[in-house]
C-alpha positions, 0 to 999 in steps of 0.5 A, a space after each residue: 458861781 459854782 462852773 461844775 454846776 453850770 456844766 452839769 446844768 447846760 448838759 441837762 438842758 442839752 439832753 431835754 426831751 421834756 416837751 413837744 418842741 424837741 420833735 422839729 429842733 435841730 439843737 438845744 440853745 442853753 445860752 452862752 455864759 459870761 462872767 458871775 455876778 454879771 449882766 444876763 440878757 434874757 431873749 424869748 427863744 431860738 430862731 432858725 439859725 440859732 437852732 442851726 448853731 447851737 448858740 443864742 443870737 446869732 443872726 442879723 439880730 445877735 450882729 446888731 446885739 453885738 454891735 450895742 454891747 460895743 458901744 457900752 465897752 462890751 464883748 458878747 464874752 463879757 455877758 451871759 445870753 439866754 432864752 427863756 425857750 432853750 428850742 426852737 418853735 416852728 410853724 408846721 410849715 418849719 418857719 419860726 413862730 412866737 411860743 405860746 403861754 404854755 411853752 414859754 412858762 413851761 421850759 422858762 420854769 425848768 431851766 431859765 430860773 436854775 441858770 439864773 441861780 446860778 450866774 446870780 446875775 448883777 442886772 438881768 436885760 429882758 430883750 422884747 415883749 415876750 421875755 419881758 412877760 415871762 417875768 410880769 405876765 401881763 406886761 406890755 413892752 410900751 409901758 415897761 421899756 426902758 425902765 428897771 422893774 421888780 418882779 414877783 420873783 424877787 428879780 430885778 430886770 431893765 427892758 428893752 427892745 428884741 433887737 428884730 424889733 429895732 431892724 424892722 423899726 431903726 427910727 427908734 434907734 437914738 431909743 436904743 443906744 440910750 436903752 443901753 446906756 442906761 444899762 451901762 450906768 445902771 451895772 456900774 452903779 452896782 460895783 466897784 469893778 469897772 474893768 469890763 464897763 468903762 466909764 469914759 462918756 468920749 468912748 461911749 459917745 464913739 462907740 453909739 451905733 446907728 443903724 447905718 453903721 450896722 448895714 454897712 458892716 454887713 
């Protein structure tokens, strides 16, 4: 990974004012970077306190993201976090709202595929229907969760929940603890360097996080 060229890039991305959506944002959300050859995991579009900061789930949902990396052995530092939509889309009210086909195809197009280019990421984690279907248009997240697919793009993703979707439904936790350990097993399965996924299964039952355990760290 050439870091000049990511650099250039995300200044480009910053400086964007190709769509209709640079007209309520408060700041670009290019995404957050970890190591090359890595894992990328890939969210749908900023919210409001993500448009605030700059930076990529970083409210309740990116808490509980967080804690899940944990629990594999990981560190949001270890990881690359992207959106396929780099601003935020809001209701004419200023409220989030889900972007439409257009905007998702649009800015994804521009930007997701020149930053993927260049992390050439080992394993890309789709979080959510709406990032799973920029990549399979007409997929649907109950059919494809949990699961590695092919895409037409000649990219590899593993899908999973938007971690929203597990705070408004933390029955389906257990779900989403083994989600990630599929993750963990599956990057490992594609190196040799185990320094950042450890593979001590003690460590990784330890680490599993409940919902509980989320709220009571608030």
């Amino acid at each position: 990974m050439s870091e000049d060229a990511l650099v250039q890039l995300t200044n480009e991305i910053k400086a964007c004012v190709a769509c209709q959506l640079k007209e309520n944002r408060t700041q670009v959300v290019p995404g957050v970077y970890g190591q090359s050859n890595g894992i990328c995991f890939v969210g749908e579009a900023p919210g409001y306190y993500e448009d605030q900061k700059g930076l990529p789930f970083v409210g309740r949902s990116g808490k509980l993201l967080d804690n899940m990396l944990e629990g594999i052995g990981l560190e949001r530092d270890d990881v690359s976090i992207l959106n396929v939509i780099k601003c935020r889309p809001t209701t004419n009210e200023r409220g989030n709202r889900t972007p439409t086909e257009s905007e998702l195809r649009f800015c994804g197009d521009r930007w997701l595929f020149k930053q993927l280019k260049l992390l050439n990421p080992r394993l890309i984690v789709t979080l959510g229907g709406i990032a799973l279907k920029f990549f399979i248009p007409k997929a649907k997240v109950t059919k494809y969760v949990g699961k590695q697919h092919n895409t037409n793009y000649g990219l590899g993703i593993f899908v999973t929940y938007h971690p929203a979707y597990i705070l408004r439904n933390y029955n389906i936790m257990e779900t989403y603890n083994e989600h990630f350990e599929e993750i963990k097993k599956t990057l490992n399965s594609t190196t040799n360097e185990t320094t950042h996924i450890h593979n001590t299964q003690s460590k990784s039952k330890s680490k599993q996080k409940s919902l509980s355990d989320f709220f009571k760290s608030d």
